[in-house]
VEXZALUM-667131 format. One record per residue: y, z, x of N, C-alpha, C in turn. Coordinates in Angstrom, 1 decimal. Each point is the difference from the previous one (the first is absolute). Example, Ala and Ser with C-alpha at 12.3 -4.5 7.8 and 13.67 -1.06 7.14 Angstrom:
! VEXZALUM-667131
{{-5.7 7.8 13.2} {1.2 0.0 -0.9} {1.2 0.0 0.9}}
{{1.1 -0.7 -0.4} {1.1 0.0 0.9} {1.1 0.8 -0.8}}
***
This chain:
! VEXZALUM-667131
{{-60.6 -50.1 -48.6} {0.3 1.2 -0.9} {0.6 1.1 0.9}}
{{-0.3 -0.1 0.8} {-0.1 1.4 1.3} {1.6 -0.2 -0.2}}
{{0.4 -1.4 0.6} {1.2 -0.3 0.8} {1.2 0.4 -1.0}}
{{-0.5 -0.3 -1.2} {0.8 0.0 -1.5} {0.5 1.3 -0.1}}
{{-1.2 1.2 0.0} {0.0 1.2 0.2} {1.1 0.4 0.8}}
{{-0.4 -0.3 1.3} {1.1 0.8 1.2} {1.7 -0.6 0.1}}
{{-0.3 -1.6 -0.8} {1.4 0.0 -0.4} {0.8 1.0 -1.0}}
{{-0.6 0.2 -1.3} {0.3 0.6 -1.1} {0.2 1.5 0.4}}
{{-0.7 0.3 1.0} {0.1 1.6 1.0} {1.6 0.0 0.4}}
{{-0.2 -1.3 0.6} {1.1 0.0 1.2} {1.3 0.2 -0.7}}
{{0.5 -0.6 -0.7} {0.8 -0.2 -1.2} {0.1 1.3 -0.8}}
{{-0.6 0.4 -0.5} {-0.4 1.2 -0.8} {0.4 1.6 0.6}}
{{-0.6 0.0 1.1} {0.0 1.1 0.5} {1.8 0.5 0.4}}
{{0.7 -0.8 0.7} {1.1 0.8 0.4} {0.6 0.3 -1.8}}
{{-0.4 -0.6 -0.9} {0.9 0.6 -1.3} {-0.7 1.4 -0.1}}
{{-1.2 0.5 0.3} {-0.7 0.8 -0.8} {0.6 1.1 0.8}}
{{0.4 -0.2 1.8} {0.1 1.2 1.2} {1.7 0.2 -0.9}}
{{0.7 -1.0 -0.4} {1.2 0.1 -0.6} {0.1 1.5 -1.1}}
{{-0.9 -0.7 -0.4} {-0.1 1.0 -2.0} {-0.3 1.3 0.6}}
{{-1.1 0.0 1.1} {-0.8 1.4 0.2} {1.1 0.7 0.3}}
{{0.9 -0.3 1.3} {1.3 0.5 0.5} {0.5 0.7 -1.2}}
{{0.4 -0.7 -0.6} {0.9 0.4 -1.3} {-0.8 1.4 -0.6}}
{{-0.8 -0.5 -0.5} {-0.7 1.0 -0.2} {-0.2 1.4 0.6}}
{{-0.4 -0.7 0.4} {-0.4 1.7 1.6} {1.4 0.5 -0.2}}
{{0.9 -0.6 0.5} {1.4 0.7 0.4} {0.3 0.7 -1.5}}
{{-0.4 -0.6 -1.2} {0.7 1.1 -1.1} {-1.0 1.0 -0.2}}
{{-1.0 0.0 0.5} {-0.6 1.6 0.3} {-1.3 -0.4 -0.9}}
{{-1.1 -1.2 -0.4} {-0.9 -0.6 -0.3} {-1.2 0.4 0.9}}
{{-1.1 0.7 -0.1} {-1.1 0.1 0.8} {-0.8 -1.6 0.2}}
{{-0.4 -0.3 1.5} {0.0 -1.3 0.3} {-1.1 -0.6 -1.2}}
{{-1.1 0.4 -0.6} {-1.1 -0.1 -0.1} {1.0 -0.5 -1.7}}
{{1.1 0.6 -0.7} {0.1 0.4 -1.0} {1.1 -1.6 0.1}}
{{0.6 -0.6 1.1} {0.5 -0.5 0.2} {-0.4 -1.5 -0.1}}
{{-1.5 0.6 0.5} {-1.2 -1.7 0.0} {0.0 -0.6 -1.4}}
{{0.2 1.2 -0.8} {-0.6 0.1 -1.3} {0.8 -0.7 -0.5}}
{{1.7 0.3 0.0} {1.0 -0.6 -0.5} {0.7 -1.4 0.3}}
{{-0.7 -0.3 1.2} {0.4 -1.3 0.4} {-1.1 -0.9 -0.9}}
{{-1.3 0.8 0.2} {-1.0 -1.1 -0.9} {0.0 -0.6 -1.6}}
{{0.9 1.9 -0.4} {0.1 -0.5 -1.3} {1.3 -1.1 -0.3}}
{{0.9 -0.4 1.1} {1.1 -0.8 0.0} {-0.1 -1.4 -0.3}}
{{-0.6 -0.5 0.1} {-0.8 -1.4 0.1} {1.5 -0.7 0.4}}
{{0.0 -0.3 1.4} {1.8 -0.6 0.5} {-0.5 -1.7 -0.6}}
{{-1.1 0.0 1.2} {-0.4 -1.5 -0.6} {-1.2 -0.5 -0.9}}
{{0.3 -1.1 0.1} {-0.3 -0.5 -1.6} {-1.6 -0.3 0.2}}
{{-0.6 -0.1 0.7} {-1.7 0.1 0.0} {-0.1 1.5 0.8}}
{{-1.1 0.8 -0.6} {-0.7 1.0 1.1} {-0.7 -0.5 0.8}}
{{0.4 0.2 1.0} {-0.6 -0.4 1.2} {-1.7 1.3 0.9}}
{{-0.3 -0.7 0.9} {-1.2 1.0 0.5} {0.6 1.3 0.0}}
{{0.8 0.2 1.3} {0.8 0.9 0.7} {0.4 1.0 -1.4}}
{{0.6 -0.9 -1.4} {0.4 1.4 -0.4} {-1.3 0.3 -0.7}}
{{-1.2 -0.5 -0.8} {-1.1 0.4 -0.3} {-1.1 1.2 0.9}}
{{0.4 -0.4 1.2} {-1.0 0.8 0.5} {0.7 1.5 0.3}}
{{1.5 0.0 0.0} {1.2 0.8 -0.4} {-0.5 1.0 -1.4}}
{{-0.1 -0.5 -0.8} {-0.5 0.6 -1.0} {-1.2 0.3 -0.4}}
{{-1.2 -0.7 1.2} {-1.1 0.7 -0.3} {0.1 1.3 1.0}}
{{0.6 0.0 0.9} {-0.3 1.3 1.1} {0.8 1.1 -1.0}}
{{1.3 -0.7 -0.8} {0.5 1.5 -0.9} {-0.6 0.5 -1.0}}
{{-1.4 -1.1 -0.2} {-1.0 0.3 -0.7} {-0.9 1.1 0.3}}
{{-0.3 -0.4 0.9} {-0.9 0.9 1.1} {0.5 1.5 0.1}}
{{1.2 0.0 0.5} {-0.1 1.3 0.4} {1.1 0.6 -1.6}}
{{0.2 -0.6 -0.7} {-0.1 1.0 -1.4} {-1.3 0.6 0.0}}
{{-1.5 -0.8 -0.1} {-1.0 0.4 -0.2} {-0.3 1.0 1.0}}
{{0.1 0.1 0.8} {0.1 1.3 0.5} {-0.6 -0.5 1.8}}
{{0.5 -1.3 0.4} {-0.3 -0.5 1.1} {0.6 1.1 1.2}}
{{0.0 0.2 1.5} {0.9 0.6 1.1} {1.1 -1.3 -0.1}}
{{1.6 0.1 0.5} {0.7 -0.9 0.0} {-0.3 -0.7 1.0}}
{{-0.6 0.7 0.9} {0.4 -0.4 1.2} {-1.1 -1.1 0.6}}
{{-1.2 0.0 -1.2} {-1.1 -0.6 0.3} {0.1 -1.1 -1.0}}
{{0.7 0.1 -1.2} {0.4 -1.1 -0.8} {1.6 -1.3 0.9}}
{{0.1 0.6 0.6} {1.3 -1.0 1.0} {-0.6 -0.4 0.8}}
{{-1.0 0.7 1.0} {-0.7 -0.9 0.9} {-0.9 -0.7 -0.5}}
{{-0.7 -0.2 -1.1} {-0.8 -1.0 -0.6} {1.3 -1.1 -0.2}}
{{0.8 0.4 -0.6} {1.2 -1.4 0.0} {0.5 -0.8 1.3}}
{{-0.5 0.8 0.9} {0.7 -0.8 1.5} {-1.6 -0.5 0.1}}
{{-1.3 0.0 -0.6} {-1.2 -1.0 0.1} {0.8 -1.1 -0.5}}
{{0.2 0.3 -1.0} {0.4 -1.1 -0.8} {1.2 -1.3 0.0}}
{{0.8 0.7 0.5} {1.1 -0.6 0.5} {0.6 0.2 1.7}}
{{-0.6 -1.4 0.8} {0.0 0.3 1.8} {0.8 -0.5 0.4}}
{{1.6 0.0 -0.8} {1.1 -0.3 0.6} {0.4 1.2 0.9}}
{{0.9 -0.6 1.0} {0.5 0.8 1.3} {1.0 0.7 -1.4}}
{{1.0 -0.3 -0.2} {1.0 0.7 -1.1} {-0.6 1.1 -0.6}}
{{-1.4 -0.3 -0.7} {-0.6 0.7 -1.1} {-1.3 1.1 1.1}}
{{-0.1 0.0 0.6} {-0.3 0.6 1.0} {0.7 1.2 0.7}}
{{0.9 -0.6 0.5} {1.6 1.1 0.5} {0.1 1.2 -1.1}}
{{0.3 -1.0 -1.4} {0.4 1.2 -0.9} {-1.0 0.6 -0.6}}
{{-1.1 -0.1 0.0} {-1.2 0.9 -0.4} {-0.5 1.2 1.4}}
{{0.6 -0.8 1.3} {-0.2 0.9 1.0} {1.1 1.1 -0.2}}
{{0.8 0.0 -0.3} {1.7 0.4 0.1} {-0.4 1.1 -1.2}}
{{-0.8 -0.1 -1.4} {-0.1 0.5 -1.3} {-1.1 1.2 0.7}}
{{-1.3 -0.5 0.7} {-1.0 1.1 0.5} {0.8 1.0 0.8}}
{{0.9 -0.3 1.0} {0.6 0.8 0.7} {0.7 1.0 -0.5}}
{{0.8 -0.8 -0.7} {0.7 1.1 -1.0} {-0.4 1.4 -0.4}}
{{-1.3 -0.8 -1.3} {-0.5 1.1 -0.4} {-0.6 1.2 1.0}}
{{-0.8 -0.7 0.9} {-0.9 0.2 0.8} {0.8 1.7 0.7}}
{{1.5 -0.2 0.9} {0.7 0.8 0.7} {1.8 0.0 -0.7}}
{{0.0 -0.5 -1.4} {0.8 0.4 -0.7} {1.1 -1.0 0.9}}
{{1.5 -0.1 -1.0} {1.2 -0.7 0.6} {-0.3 -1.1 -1.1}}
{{2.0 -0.3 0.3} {0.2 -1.4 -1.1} {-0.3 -1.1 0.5}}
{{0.2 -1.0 -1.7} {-0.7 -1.3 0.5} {1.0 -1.0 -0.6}}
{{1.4 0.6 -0.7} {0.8 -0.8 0.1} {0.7 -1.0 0.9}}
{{0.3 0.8 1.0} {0.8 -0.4 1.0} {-0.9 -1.7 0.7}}
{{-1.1 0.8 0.2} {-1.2 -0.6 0.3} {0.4 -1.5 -0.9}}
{{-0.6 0.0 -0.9} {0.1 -0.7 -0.8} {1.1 -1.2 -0.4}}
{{1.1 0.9 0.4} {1.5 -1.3 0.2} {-0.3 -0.4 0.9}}
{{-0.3 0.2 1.2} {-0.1 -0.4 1.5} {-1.1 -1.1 -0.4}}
{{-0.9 0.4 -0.4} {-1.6 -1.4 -0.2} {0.8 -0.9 -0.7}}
{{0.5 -0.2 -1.1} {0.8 -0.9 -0.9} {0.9 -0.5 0.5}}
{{0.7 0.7 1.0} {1.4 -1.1 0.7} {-0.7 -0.8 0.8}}
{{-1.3 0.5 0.6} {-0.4 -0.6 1.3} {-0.8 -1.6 -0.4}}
{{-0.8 0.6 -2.1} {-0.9 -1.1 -0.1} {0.9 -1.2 -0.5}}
{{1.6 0.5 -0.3} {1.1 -1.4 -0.6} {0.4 -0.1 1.4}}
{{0.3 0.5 0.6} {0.2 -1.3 1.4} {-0.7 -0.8 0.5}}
{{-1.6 0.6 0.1} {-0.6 -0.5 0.1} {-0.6 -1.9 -0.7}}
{{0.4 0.4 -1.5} {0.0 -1.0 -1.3} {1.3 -1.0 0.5}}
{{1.0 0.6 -0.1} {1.1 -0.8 0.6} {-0.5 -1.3 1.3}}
{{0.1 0.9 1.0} {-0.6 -0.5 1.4} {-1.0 -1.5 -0.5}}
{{-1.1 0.6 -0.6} {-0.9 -1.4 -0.4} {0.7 -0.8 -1.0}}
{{0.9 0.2 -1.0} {0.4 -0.8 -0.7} {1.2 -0.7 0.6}}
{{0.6 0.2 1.3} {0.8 -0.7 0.7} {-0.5 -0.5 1.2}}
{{-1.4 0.0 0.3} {-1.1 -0.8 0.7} {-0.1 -1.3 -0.8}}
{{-0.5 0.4 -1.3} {-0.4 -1.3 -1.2} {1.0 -0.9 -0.3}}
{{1.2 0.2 0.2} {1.1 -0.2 -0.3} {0.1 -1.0 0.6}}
{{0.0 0.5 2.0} {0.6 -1.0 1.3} {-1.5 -1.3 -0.3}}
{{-1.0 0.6 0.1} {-1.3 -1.1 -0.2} {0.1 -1.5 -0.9}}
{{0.5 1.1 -1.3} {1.1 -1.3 -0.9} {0.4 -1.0 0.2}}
{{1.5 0.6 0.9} {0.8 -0.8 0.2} {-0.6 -0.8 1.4}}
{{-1.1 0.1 0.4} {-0.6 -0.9 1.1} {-0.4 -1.1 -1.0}}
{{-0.7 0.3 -0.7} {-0.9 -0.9 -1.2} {0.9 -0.9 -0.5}}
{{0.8 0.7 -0.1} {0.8 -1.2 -0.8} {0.8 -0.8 1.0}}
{{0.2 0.4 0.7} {0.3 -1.3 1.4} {-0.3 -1.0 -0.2}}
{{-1.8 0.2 0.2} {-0.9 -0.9 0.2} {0.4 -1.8 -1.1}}
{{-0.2 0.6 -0.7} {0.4 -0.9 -1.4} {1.5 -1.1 0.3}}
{{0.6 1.1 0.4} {1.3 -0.6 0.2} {0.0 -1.1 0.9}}
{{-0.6 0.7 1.3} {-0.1 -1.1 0.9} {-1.0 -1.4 -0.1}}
{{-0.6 0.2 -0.4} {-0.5 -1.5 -0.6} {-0.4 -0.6 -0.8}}
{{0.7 0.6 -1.7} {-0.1 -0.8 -1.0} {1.8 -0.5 -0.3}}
{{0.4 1.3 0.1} {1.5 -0.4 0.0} {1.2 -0.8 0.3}}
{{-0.2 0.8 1.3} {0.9 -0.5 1.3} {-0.4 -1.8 0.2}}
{{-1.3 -0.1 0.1} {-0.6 -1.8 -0.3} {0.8 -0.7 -1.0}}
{{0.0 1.0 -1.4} {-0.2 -1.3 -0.9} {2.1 -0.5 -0.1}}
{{0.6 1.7 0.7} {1.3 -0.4 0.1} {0.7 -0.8 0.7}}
{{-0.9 -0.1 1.2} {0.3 -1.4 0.8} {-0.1 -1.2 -0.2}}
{{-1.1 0.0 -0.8} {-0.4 -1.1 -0.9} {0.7 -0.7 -0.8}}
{{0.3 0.8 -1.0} {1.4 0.1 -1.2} {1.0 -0.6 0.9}}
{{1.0 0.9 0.9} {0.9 -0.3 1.3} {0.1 -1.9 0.4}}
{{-1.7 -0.3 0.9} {-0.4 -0.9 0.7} {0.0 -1.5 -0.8}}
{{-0.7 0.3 -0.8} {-0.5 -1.1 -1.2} {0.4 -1.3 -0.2}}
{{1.5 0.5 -0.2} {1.5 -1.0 -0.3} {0.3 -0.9 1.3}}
{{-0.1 0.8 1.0} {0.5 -1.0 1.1} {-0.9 -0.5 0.5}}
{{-1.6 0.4 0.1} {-0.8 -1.1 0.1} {-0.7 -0.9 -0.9}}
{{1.0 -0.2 -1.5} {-0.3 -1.0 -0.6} {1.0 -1.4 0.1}}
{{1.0 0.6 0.8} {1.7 -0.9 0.0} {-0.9 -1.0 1.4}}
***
């Protein structure tokens, strides 16, 4: 389940640093921004990541500190990505400055990174499938080939 998780993370998250950008840049307070991505439902199951999303905007409607309701979410979620940007979000507040910029920068960095492994899985593939070739195939074509002239 863990693994399921940090996949659905993995996947998930550079859309969400996407939307927040957008967001933030049209002048959206970050917290107000959480709110709007949650209420978006991009994909088609709610996943952990956006539930616990909506309980922290839970929280500090009720009159939580922000800054104590984000760091409970980095308990929660101990991805390196999800980490960065809850460090990046305390800072903020913490000594002020934007988090846009920020934010394009984390999302270019986590699709190259997506890229990079899915052109890892890709070359692995094409090893795998070698395998096959070379000795179910390649055999039975010689075979087919051979057959005839060692029945003459």
């Amino acid at each position: 389940m863990l693994k399921k998780h940090g996949d659905v993370l993995e996947k998930e998250f550079p859309y969400f640093l996407d939307i927040l950008f957008i967001l933030i840049e049209s002048g959206v307070e970050i917290f107000q921004a959480i709110e709007i991505y949650c209420s978006m439902n991009i994909f088609k199951e709610e996943s952990e990541f956006i539930s616990s999303l909506k309980c922290m905007c839970t929280q500090i409607k009720m009159g939580k500190n922000k800054l104590i309701a984000i760091r409970e979410l980095k308990n929660s979620h101990s991805t390196q990505a999800v980490e960065n940007w809850i460090n990046a979000i305390c800072q903020s507040k913490e000594q002020g400055g934007g988090l846009s910029q920020l934010f394009q920068l984390q999302s270019k960095l986590l699709w190259e990174e997506r890229f990079c492994t899915a052109e890892k899985k890709a070359q692995q593939t094409s090893l795998l499938l070698f395998i096959p070739l070379l000795f179910i195939i390649f055999p039975s074509t010689l075979f087919i080939i051979f057959l005839p002239l060692l029945t003459e």
